[in-house]
N, C-alpha and C positions, 0 to 999 in steps of 0.2 A: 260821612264819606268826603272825601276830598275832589273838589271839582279838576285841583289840579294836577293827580295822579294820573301814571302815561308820560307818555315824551313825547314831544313837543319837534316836528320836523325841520329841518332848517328854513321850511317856507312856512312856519308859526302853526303847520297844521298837526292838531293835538292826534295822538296816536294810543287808542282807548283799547282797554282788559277785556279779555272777554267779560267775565260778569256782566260788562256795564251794557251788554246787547238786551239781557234780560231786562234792565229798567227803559230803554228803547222802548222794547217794544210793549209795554204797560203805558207809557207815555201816548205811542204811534198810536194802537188801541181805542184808548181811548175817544184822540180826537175825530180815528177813523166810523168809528162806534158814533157818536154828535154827527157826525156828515149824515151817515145813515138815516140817523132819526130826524132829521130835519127833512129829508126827502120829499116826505109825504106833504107839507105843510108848505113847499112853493109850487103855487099856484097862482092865476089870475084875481088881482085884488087885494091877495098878500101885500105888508109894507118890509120894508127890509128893514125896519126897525122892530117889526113883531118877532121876525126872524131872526134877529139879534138876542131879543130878550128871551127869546124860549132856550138861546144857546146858555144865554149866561147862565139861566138858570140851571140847564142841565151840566154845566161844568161844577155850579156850586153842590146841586146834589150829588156829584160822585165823588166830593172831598177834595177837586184840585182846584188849582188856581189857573185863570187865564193868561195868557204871556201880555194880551195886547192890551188890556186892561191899565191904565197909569202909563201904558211906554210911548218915552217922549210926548205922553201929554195925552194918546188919545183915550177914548174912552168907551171903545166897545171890545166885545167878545172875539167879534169876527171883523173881516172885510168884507163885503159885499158888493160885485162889481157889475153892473150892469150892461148886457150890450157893448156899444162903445170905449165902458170902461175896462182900461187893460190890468189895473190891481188897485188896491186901495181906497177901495171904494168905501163909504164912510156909511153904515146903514141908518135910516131916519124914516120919512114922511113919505118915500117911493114908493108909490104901488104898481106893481106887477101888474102887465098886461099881455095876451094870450101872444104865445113867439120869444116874449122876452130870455134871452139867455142870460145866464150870471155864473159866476165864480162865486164859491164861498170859500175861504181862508179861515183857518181855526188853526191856534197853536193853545194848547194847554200842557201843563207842569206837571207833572205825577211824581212824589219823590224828587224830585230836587233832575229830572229828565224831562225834556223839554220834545212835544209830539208835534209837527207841524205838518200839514197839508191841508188842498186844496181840492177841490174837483169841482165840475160844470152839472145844472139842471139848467132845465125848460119849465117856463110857466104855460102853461097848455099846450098848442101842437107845435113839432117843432117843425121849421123850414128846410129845405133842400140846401143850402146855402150856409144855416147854423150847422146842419146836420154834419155835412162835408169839412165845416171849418173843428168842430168836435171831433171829430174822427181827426182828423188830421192833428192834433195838439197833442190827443189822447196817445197816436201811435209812435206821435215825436219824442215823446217824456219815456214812450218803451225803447225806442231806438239808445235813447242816451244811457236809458239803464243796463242795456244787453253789453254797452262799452265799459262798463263797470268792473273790473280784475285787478287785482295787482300785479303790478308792469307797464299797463294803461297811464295815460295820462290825463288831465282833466282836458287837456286840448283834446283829445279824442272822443270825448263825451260832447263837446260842443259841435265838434264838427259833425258827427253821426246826427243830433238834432236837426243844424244848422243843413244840411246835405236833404233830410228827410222834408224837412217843410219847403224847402225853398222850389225840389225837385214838385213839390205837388203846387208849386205858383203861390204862395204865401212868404207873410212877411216874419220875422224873428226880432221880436225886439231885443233892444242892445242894450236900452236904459236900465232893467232890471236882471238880478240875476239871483243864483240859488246860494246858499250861504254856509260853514260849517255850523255844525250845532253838538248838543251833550245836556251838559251840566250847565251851558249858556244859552240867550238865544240865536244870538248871529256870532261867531267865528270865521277865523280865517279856515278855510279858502271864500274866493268868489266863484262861484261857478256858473261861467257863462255857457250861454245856448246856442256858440257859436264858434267857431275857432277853426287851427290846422291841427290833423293830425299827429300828433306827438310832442305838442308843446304841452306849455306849461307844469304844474307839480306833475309827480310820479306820484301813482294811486298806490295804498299801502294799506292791507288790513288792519283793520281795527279803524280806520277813518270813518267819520260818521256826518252824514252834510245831505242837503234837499239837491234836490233838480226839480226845476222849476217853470219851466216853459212857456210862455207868453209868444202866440201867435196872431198874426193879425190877417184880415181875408186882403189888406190893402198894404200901404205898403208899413215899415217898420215903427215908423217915427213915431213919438210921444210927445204928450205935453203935461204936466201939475197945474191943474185949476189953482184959486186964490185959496182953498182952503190948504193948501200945501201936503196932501195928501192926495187927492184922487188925481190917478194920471187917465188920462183917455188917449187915444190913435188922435192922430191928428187930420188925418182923412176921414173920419167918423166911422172907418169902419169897423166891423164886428172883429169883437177880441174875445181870443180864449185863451185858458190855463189851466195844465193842471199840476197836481205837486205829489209828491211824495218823500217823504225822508227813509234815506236808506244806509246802509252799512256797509263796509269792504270787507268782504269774508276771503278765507283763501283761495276761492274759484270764484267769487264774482261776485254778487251784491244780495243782500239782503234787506227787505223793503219791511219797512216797519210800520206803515200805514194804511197795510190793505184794507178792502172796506172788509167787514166779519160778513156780512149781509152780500156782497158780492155787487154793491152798487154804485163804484168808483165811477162807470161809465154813464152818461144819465139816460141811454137809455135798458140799463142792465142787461146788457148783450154779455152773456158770462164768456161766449169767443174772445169778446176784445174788453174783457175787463183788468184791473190789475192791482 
């Protein structure tokens, strides 16, 4: 198959066949399938390198390949982002203790289709405070997907985000954003989690790209530690994210990353799961 089959929008964004939703979603699948089964195994005590390794493995048992594995250098399965950290969190020697929240990141390969997302667990009970700041990321990543149509613009996905979290008194960071994807891992577009209404590209079926939502309980700003990798808030306060890679259908967006399990939210509220 040719990656670069389709046409290519005057803003570089590739414009994909139908067929190509069905390797989507064996891709999305997948990685949504590894979230799931990791579930059960963050806990109190857990390191976030044990929880690395059980992904790689479970990526190399099902015949694909990891995207993050080699790219630019690094060298695990997932991200794994602690607490404070807002992405990129580098999993190792961390153990998990009871409250702690995290972000896991997994993109794997299926077939030459690239599956990316992310969701939030708790390591034993959660707080009032995580609780609230979960919910609130969780319904901001729905908010920017319901803006998903063609005729829509990506400004109108950021701003439906950006409108949602800010109105519940949180912060949106600006540093990171969601990316086009297919047959690559990052593509054009940028999709940011914030914006006005009706700018940027015009949204066109057959486009295929994350939204990706980074909230902070404090205010937006970021910083890259020395490993040049993990970014944290800079006010230390709690961050969350979640992801999903989806598709522009003729009426509106199709999400390639559901969990199969129903456990995208952590705490499996099938009401607000997605």
């Amino acid at each position: 198959m040719d990656e670069h089959r389709g046409r290519l929008t005057r803003d570089g964004i590739r414009i994909h066949e139908d067929a190509d939703f069905a390797g989507m979603h064996r891709a999305g699948r997948l990685a949504a399938e590894i979230l799931d089964r990791i579930a059960e195994h963050v806990v109190p005590g857990a390191t976030t390198g044990a929880l690395d390794q059980m992904i790689t493995d479970w990526v190399t048992e099902a015949g694909a390949t990891s995207a993050t594995i080699g790219y630019k250098g690094y060298a695990h399965a997932s991200c794994i982002s602690v607490n404070h950290v807002v992405c990129h969190g580098i999993p190792g020697d961390k153990v998990l203790k009871d409250g702690d929240i995290l972000n896991i990141d997994v993109t794997v390969i299926v077939d030459g289709w690239f599956g990316d997302t992310s969701r939030m667990y708790v390591a034993g009970r959660l707080s009032r405070k995580a609780e609230r700041l979960i919910q609130i990321t969780h319904d901001a990543l729905m908010k920017g997907i319901e803006a998903v149509k063609p005729g829509n613009t990506f400004g109108d996905i950021g701003h439906a985000i950006q409108a949602y979290a800010e109105g519940h008194r949180t912060g949106v960071v600006r540093d990171f954003c969601g990316h086009g994807l297919g047959r690559v891992f990052h593509a054009p577009p940028n999709v940011l989690h914030y914006g006005r209404s009706g700018t940027g590209p015009v949204l066109e079926e057959g486009m295929f790209f994350t939204i990706e939502p980074m909230i902070n309980l404090g205010r937006p700003e970021t910083k890259v530690l020395a490993d040049d990798w993990t970014a944290v808030t800079r006010d230390k306060s709690l961050s969350a994210q979640f992801e999903h890679s989806i598709g522009v259908t003729a009426t509106g967006a199709e999400i390639f990353t559901l969990s199969p399990g129903g456990m995208f939210h952590p705490t499996y509220d099938a009401a607000s799961n997605g």
